[in-house]
Chimera marker file (.cmm) of the C-alpha trace (Angstrom):
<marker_set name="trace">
<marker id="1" x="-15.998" y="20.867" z="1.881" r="1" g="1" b="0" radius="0.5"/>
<marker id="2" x="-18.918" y="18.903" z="0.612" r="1" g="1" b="0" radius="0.5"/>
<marker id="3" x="-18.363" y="16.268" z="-2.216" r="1" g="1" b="0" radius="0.5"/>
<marker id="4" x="-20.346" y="12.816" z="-3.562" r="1" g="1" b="0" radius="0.5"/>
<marker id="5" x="-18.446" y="9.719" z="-3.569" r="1" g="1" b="0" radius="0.5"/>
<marker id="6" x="-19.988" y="6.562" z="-4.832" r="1" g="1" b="0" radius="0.5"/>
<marker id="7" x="-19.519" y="3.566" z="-2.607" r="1" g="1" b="0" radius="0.5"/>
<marker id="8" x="-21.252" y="0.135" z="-2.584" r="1" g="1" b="0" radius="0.5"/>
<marker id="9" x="-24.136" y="-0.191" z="-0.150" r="1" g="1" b="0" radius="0.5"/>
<marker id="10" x="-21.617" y="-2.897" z="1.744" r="1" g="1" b="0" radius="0.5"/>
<marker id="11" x="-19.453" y="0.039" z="2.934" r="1" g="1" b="0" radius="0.5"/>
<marker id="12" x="-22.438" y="2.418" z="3.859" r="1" g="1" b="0" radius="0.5"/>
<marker id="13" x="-23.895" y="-0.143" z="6.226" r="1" g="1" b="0" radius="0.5"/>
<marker id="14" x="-20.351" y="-0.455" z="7.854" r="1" g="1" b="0" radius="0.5"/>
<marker id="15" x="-19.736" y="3.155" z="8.161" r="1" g="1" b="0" radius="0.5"/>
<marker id="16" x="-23.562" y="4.028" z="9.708" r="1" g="1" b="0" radius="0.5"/>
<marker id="17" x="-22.767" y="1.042" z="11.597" r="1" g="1" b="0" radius="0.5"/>
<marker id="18" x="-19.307" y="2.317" z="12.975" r="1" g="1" b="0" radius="0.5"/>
<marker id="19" x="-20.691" y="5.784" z="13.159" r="1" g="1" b="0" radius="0.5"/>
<marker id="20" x="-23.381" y="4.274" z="15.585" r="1" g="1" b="0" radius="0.5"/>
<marker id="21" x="-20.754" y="2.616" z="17.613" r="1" g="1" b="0" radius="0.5"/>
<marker id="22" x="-18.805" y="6.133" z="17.981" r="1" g="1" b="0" radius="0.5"/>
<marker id="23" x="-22.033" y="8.106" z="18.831" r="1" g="1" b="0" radius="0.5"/>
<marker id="24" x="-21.823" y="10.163" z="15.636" r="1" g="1" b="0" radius="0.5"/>
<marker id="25" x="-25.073" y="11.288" z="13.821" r="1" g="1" b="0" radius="0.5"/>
<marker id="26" x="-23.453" y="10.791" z="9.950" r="1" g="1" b="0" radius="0.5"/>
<marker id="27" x="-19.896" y="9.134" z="8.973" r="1" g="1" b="0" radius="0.5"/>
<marker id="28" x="-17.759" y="12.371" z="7.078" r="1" g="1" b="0" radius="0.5"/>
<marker id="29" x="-15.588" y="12.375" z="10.134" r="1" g="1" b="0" radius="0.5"/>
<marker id="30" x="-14.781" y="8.323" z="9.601" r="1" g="1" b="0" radius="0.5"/>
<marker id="31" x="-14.628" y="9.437" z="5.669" r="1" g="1" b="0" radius="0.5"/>
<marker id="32" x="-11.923" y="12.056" z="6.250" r="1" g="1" b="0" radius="0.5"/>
<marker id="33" x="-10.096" y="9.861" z="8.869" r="1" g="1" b="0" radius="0.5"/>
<marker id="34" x="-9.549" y="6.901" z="6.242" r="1" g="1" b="0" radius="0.5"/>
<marker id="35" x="-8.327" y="9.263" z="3.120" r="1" g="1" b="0" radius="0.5"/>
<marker id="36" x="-6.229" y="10.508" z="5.502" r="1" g="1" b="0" radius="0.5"/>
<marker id="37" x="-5.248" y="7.513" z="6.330" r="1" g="1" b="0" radius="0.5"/>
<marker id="38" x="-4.947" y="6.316" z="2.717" r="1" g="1" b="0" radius="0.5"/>
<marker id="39" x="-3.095" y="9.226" z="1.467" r="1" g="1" b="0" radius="0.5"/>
<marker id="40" x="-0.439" y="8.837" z="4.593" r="1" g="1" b="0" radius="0.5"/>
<marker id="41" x="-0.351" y="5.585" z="3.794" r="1" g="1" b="0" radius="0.5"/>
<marker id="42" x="0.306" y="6.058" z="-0.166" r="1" g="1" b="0" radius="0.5"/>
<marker id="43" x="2.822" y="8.793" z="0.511" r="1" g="1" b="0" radius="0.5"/>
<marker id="44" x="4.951" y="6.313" z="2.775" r="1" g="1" b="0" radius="0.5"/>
<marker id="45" x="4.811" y="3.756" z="0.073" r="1" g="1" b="0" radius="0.5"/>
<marker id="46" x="5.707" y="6.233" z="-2.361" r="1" g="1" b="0" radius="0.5"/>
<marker id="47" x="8.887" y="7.389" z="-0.805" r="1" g="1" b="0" radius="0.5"/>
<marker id="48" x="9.416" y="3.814" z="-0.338" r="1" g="1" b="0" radius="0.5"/>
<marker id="49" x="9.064" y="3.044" z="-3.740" r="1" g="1" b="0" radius="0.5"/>
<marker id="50" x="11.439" y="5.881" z="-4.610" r="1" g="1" b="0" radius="0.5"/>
<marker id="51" x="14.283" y="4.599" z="-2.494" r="1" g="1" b="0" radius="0.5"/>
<marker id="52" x="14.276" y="1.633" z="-3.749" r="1" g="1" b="0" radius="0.5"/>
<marker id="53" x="14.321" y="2.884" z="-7.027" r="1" g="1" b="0" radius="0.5"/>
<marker id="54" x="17.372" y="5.132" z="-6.137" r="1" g="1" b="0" radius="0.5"/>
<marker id="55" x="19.390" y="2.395" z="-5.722" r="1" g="1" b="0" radius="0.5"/>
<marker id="56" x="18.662" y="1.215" z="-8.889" r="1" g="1" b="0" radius="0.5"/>
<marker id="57" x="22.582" y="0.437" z="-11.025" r="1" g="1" b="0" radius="0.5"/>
<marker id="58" x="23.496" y="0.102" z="-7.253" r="1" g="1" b="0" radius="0.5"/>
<marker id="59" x="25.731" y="-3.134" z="-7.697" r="1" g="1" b="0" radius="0.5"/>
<marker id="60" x="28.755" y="-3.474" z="-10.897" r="1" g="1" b="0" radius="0.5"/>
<marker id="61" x="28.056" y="-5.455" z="-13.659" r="1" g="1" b="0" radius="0.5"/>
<marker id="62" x="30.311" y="-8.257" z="-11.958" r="1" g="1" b="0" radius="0.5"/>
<marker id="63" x="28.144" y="-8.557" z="-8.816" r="1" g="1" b="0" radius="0.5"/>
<marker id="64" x="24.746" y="-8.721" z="-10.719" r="1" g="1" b="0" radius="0.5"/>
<marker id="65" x="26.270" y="-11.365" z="-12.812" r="1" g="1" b="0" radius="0.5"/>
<marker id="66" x="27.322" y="-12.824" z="-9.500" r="1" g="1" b="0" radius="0.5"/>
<marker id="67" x="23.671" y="-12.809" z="-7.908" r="1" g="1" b="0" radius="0.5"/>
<marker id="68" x="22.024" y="-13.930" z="-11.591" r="1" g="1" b="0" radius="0.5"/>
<marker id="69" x="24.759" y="-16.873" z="-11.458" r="1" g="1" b="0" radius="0.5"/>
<marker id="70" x="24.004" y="-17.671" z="-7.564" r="1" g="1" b="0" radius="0.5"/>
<marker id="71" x="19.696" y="-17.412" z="-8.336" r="1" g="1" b="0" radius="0.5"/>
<marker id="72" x="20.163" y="-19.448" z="-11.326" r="1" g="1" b="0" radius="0.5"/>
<marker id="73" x="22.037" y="-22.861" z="-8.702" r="1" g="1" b="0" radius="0.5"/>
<marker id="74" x="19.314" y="-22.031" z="-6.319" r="1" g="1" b="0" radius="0.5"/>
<marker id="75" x="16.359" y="-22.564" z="-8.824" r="1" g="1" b="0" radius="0.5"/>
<marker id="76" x="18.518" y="-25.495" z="-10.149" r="1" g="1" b="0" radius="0.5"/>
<marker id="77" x="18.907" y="-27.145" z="-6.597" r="1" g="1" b="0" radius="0.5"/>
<marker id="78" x="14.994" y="-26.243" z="-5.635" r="1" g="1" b="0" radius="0.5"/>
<marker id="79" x="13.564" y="-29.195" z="-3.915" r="1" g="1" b="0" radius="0.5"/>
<marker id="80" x="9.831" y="-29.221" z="-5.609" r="1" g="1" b="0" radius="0.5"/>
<link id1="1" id2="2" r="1" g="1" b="0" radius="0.2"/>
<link id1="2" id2="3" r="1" g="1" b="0" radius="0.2"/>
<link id1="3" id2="4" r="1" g="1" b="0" radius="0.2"/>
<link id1="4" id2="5" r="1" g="1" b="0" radius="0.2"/>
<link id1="5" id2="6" r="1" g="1" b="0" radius="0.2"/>
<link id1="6" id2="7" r="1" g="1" b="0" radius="0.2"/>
<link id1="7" id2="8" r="1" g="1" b="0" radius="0.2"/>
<link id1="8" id2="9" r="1" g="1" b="0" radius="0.2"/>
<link id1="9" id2="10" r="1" g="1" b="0" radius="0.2"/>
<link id1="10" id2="11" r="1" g="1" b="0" radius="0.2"/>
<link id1="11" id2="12" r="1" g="1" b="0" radius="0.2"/>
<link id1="12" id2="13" r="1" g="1" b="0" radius="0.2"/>
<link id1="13" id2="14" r="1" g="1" b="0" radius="0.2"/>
<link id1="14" id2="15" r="1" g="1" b="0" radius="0.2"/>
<link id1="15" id2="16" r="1" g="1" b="0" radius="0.2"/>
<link id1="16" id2="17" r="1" g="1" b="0" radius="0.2"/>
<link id1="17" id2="18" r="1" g="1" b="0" radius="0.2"/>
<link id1="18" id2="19" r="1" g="1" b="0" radius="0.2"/>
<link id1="19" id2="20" r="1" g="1" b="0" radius="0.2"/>
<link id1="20" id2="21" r="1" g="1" b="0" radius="0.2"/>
<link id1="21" id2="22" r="1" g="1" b="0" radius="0.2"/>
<link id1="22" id2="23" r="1" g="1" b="0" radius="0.2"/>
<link id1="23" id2="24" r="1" g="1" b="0" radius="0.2"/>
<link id1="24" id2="25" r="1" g="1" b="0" radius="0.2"/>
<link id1="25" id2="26" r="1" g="1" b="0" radius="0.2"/>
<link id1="26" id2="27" r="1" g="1" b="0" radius="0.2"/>
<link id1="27" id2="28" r="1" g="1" b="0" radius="0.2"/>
<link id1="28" id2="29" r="1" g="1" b="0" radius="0.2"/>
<link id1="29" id2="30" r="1" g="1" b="0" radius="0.2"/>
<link id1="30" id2="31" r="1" g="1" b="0" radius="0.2"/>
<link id1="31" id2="32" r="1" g="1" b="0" radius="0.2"/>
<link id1="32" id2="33" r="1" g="1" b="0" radius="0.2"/>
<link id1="33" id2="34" r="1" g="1" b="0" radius="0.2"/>
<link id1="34" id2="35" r="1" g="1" b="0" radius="0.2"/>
<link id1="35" id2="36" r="1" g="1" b="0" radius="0.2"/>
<link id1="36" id2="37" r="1" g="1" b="0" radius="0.2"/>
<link id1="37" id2="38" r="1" g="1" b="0" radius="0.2"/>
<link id1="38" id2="39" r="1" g="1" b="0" radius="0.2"/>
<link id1="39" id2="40" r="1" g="1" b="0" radius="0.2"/>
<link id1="40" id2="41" r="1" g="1" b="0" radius="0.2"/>
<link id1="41" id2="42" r="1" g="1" b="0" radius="0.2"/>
<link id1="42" id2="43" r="1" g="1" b="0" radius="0.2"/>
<link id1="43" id2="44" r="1" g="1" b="0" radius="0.2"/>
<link id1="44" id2="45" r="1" g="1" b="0" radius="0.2"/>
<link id1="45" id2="46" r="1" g="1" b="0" radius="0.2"/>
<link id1="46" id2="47" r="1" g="1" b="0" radius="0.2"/>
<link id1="47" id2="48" r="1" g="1" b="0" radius="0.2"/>
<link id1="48" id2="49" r="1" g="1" b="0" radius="0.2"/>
<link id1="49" id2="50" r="1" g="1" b="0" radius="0.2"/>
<link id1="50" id2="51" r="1" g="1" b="0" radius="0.2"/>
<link id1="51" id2="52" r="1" g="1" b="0" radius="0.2"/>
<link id1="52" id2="53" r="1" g="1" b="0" radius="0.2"/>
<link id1="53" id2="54" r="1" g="1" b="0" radius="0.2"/>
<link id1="54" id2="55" r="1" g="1" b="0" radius="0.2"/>
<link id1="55" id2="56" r="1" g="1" b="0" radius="0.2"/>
<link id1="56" id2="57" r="1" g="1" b="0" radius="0.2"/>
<link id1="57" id2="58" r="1" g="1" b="0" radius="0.2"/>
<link id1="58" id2="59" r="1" g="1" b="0" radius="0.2"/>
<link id1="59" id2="60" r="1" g="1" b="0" radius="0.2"/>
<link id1="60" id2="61" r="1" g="1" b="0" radius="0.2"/>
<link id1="61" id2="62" r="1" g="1" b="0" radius="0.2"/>
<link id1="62" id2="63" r="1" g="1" b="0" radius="0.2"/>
<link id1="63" id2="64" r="1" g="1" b="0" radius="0.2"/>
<link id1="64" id2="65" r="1" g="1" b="0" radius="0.2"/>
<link id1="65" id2="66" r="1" g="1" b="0" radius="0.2"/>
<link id1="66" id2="67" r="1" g="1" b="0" radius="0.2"/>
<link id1="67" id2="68" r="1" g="1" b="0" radius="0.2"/>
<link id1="68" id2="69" r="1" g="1" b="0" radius="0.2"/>
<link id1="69" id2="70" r="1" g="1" b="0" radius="0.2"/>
<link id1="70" id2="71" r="1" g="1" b="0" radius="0.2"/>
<link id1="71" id2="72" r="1" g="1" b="0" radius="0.2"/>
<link id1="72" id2="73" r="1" g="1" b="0" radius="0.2"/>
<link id1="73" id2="74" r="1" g="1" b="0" radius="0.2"/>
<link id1="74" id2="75" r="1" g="1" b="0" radius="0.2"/>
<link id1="75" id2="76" r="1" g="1" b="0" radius="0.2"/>
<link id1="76" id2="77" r="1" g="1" b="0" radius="0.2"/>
<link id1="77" id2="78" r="1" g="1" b="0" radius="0.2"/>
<link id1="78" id2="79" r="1" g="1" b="0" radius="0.2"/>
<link id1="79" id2="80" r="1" g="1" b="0" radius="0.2"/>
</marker_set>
């Protein structure tokens, strides 16, 4: 499917250039590789970022004031 994306003229000299360097007449096969690319990339960080968040109330109010307590005489004992 056909579609116009603005980029700056920066990144159209490095894709004709890497285009070149494949053999390839035009660069939509380099374009589709890297959204690809991106959108793995984003969905990994995603689920990432989810799992994290799932653990989120993970520790009892007694062990966060535990870890706030032990951060607290670390920042106090910091050597600047």
């Amino acid at each position: 499917m056909r579609t116009t994306v603005d980029l700056s003229e920066d990144l159209i000299a490095a894709l004709h250039a890497l285009a070149v360097r494949r053999g390839q007449r035009g660069y939509s096969k380099i374009m589709e590789e890297a959204v690809a690319y991106y959108l793995r990339d984003q969905n990994k960080r995603d689920r990432g970022l989810k799992a994290v968040l799932e653990l989120g109330g993970g520790w009892s109010e007694e062990e966060a004031e535990e870890v706030r307590k032990n951060l607290e005489e670390a920042r106090r004992n910091w050597r600047t």
